[in-house]
C-alpha positions, 0 to 999 in steps of 0.5 A: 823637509817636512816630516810624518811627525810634524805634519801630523802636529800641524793638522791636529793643530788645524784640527783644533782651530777647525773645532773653534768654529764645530764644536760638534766636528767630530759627532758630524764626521762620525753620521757621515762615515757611517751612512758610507758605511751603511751602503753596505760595501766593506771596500767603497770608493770614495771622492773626498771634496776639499779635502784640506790636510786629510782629516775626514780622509783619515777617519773614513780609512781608519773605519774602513780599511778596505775602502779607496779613498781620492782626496782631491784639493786645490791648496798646496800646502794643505796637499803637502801636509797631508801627503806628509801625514797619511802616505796612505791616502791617495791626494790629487791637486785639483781645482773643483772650480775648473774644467777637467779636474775629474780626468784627474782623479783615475777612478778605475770604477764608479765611485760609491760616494762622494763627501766633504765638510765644510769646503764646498760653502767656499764655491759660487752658486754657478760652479756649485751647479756644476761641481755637483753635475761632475760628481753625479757622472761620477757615481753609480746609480744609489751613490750618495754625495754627503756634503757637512757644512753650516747651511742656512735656510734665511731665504725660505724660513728666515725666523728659523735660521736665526733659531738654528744659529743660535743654537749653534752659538750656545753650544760654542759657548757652552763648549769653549767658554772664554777659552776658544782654540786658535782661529783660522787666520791665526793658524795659517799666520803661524804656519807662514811663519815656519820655515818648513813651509816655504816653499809650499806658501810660495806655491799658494800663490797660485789660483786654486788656493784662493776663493772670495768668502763664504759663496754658497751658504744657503740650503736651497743653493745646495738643493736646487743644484743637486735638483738639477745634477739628477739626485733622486732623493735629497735631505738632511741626516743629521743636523745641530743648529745650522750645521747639518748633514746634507745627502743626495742619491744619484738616480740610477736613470733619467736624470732630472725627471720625477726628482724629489726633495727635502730639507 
């Protein structure tokens, strides 16, 4: 049975291998729990995207108590950790990629913001579209989503995105050197291999814990689809190299009229 104690080790051990490739992780989960904050509601609704075991999840409530916090993933394990490891979180298994998985979340009023970090890359521009549409009918007028992930600009200023990539790949170096943390699949290599977690790996096997790569990296993809879900106002909060902090207002009427857009 997987313990509070060990599930909290293996996700500050995910937490580890997720900063190999973010060594400025935490300064970017720091800009989007304060722009939720900034909203000005001390007890905010909140959808967390591909939430994994829980990490943003747990951050958001620990500044905001008060706050409601849906984490929604479709990874079974990852679900299991997290479950094990903040009982006070509310995780819901869905796939962002089917029809239907909003009915399950049991918002009981407009959520006042949805966020995720580095998730929503691994969905195709076509289900992107309309992921982001979902998310706009379930917010209030003035919500916001805030989406951190590497987002690439090659298609509209390519000589900058080799820039901001570069950028991103000094501060790796100057922060790790030779000594970088566990990668992803040398993670999940050793949590195949617990005992603990057999049962969870079996269920992996399912189609919600699967995706083809890295499907929507380019900025544009996450502005056009915002663009057409309805958000009134979208640009970038905060950003280093080509990590940033994507935001969009949801319009508070007449969606897809009069939009405007920045990057």
């Amino acid at each position: 049975m997987l313990t509070h104690d060990a599930a909290l080790e293996w996700i500050a051990r995910w937490d580890r291998q997720q900063e190999g490739y973010l060594p400025d992780r935490e300064e970017r989960f720091t800009a989007l729990i304060d722009a939720v904050e900034a909203l000005g509601r001390p007890d905010p609704l909140v959808i967390d995207l591909g939430c994994g075991p829980g990490s943003l999840s747990a951050r958001l409530l620990d500044r905001l108590p008060k706050a409601t916090v849906v984490s929604v993933d479709a990874d079974p394990l990852l679900l299991g950790l997290g479950r094990a490891a903040y009982p006070q979180l509310t995780f819901v298994a869905a796939d962002l990629r089917t029809s239907g998985w909003t009915e399950l979340l049991g918002l009981d009023r407009p959520a006042d913001a949805a966020v995720s970090t580095t998730a929503l890359h691994w969905i195709s521009d076509f289900d992107l579209r309309r992921v982001y549409a979902e998310v706009a009918a379930l917010l209030r007028p003035g919500g916001v989503l805030l989406n951190g992930d590497h987002m690439d600009t090659d298609d509209t200023t390519p000589a900058l995105a080799r820039l901001e990539r570069a950028v991103h790949e000094r501060e790796t170096e100057r922060t790790f050197g030779g000594n970088r943390p566990e990668d992803w699949r040398a993670w999940w290599d050793a949590i195949a291999a617990d005992p603990a977690f057999a049962g969870l790996n079996q269920e992996r096997t399912t189609a919600g814990a699967g995706h083809h790569g890295s499907e929507s990296h380019l900025l544009s993809h996450h502005v056009e689809a915002l663009r057409e879900a309805g958000f009134a106002e979208i640009g970038t909060l905060w950003q280093r190299g080509n990590n940033r902090l994507l935001c969009a207002v949801r319009r508070a009427s007449h969606p897809g009229r009069g939009l405007r857009a920045t990057s």
